[in-house]
C-alpha positions as CSV (number, residue, x, y, z in Angstrom):
1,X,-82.0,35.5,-30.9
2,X,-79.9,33.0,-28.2
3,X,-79.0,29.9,-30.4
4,X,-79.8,27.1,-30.6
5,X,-81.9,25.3,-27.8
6,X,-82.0,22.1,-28.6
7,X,-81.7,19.5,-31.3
8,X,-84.7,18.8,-33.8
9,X,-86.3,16.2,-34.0
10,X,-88.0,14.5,-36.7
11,X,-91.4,15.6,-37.1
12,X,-90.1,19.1,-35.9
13,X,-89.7,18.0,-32.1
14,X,-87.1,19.7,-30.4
15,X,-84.7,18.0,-27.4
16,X,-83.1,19.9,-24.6
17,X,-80.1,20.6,-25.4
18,X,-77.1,18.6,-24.4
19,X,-79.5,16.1,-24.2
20,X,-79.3,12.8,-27.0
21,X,-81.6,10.8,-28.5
22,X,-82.0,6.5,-26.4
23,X,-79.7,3.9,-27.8
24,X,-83.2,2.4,-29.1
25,X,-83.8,6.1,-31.1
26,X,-80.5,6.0,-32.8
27,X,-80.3,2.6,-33.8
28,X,-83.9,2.3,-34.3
29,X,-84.9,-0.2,-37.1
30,X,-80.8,-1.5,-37.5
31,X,-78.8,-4.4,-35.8
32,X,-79.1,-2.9,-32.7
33,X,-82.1,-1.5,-31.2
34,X,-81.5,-2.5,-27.4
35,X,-82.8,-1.1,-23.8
36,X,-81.2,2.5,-23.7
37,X,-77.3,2.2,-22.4
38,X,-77.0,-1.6,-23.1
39,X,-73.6,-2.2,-24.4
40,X,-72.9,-5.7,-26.7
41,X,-72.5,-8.7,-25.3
42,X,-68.6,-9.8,-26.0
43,X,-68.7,-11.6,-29.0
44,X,-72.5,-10.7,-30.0
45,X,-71.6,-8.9,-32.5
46,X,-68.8,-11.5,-33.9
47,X,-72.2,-13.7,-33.5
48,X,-74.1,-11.8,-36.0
49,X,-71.8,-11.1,-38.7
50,X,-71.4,-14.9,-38.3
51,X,-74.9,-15.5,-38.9
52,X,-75.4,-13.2,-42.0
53,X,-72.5,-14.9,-43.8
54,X,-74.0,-18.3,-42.6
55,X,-77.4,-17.2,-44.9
56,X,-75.4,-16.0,-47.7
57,X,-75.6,-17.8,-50.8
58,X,-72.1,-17.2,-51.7
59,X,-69.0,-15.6,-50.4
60,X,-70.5,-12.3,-50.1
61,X,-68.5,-8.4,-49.5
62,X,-68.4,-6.5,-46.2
63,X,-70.8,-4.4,-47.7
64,X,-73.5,-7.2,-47.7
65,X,-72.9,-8.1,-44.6
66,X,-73.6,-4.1,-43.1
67,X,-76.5,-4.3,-44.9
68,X,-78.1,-7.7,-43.8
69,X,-77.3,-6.2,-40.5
70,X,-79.7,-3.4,-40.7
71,X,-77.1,-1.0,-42.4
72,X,-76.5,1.3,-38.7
73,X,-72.9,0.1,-38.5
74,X,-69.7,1.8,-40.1
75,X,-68.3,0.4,-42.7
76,X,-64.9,0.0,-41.0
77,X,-66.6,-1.6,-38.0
78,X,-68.2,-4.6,-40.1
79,X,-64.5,-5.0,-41.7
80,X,-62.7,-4.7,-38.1
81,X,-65.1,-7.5,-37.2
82,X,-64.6,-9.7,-40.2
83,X,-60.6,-9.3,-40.0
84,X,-61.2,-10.3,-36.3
85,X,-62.9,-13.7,-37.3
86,X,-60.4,-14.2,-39.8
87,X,-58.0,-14.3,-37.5
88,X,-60.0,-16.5,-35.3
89,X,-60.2,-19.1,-38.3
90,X,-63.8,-18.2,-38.3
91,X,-64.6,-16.7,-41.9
92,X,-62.3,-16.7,-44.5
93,X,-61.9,-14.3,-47.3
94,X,-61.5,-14.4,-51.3
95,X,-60.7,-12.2,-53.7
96,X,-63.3,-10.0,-55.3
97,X,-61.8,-7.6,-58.1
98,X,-60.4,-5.0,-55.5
99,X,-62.1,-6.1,-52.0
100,X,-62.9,-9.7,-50.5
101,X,-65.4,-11.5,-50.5
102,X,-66.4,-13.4,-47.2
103,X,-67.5,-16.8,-46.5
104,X,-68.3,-18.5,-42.5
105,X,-65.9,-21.2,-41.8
106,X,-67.6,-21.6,-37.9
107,X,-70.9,-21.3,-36.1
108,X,-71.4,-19.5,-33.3
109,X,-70.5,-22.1,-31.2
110,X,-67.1,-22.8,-33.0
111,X,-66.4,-19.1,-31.8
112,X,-67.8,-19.5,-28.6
113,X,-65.7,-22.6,-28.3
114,X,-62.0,-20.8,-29.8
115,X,-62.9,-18.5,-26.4
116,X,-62.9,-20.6,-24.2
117,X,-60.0,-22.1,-25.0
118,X,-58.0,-18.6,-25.2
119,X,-58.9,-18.7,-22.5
120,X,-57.8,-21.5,-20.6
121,X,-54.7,-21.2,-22.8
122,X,-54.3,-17.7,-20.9
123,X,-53.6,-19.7,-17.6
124,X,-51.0,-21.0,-16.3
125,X,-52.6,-24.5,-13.8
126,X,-55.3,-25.4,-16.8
127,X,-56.2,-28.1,-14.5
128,X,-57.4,-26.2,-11.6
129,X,-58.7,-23.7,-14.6
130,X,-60.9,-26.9,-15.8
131,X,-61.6,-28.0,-12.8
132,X,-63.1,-25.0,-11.2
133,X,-65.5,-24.5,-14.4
134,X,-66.8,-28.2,-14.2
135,X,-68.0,-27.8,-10.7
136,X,-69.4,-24.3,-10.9
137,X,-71.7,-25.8,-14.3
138,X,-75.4,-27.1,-13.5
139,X,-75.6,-30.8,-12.9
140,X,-77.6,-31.2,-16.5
141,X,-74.4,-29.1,-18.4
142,X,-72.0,-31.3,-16.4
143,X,-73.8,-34.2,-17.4
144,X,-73.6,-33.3,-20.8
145,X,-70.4,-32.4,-20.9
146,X,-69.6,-35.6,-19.1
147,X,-71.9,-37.4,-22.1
148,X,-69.6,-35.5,-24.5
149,X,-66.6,-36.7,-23.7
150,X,-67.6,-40.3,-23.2
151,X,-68.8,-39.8,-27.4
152,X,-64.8,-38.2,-28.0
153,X,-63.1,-41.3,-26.2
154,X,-65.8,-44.1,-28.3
155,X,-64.6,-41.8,-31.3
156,X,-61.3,-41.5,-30.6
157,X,-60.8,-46.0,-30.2
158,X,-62.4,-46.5,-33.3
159,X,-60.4,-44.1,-35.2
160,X,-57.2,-44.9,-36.9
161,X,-54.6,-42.6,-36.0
162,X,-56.2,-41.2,-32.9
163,X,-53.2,-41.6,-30.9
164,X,-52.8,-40.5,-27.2
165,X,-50.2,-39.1,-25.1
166,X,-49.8,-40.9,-22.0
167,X,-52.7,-38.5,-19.6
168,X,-54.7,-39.5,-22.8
169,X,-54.6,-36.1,-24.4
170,X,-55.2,-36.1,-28.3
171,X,-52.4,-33.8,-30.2
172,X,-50.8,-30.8,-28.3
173,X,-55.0,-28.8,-27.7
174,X,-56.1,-32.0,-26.0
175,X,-59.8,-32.5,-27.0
176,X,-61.3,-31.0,-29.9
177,X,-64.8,-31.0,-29.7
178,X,-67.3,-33.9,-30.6
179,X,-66.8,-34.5,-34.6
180,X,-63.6,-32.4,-34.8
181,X,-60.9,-34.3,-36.3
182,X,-57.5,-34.6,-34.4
183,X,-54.4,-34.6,-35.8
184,X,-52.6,-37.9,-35.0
């Protein structure tokens, strides 16, 4: 007998060898069950761990978190993840007897947000950085943006200690976003 020709399937199918089950087939029924070869979106993942400590009840272990994400993802990759966010100021962590337990400090668009501005604090001309992202937006995103920072400056004149430099800028980040407090 030749070996082995191909890997069983379940239900006693058998696959050529050499050849592997779809993305969809090996995640099937988990946190990811994409279109075959579809890699993450950057930060989709940071996204969902976000969300499943957004609907837990209480600071909640790593463990939890894997599971409310279907279970298909190591162990160490759900940790690597949350010690990421951590680090972003996203989620914090507690004490648990021997492990942490894990709580959202952001939303998704927090996170979104801390990007974008590791971003631009990766360049060196942040003005022509800014600049070139406000006119490559949609008129209705520029509008809103525009809208947004029309609510900061009302916010920031009515609030005590919202002090500005002399081009305006609030603290050393310039503008938080709408609602954030500033240091004065």
């Amino acid at each position: 007998m030749g070996g082995r020709r191909g890997a069983r399937r379940a239900g006693g199918e058998t696959r050529p060898k050499g050849q592997g089950g779809s993305v969809t087939e090996r995640y099937e029924g988990g946190a990811r069950s994409d279109a075959p070869g579809r890699r993450r979106g950057q930060g989709e993942l940071e996204a969902q761990v976000l969300s499943a400590l957004k609907a837990a009840p209480e600071p909640v272990p790593a463990g939890w978190v894997r599971e409310r994400l279907g279970g298909t993802l190591a162990y160490t990759t759900v940790m690597t993840i949350l010690t990421r966010l951590q680090a972003k100021g996203a989620v914090t962590r507690e004490r648990a007897g021997r492990s942490f337990a894990w709580t959202a400090a952001a939303d998704a668009a927090g996170l979104a947000a801390h990007r974008m501005r590791r971003v631009l604090d990766s360049e060196s001309d942040r003005e022509a950085v800014l600049a070139s992202f406000v006119s490559s937006l949609p008129p209705g995103d520029e509008e809103l943006l525009r809208r947004l920072l029309h609510e900061t400056d009302e916010t920031d004149e009515t609030d005590e200690g919202g002090a500005t430099d002399e081009g305006g800028a609030t603290g050393e980040g310039g503008r938080g976003a709408p609602g954030e407090g500033r240091a004065g």
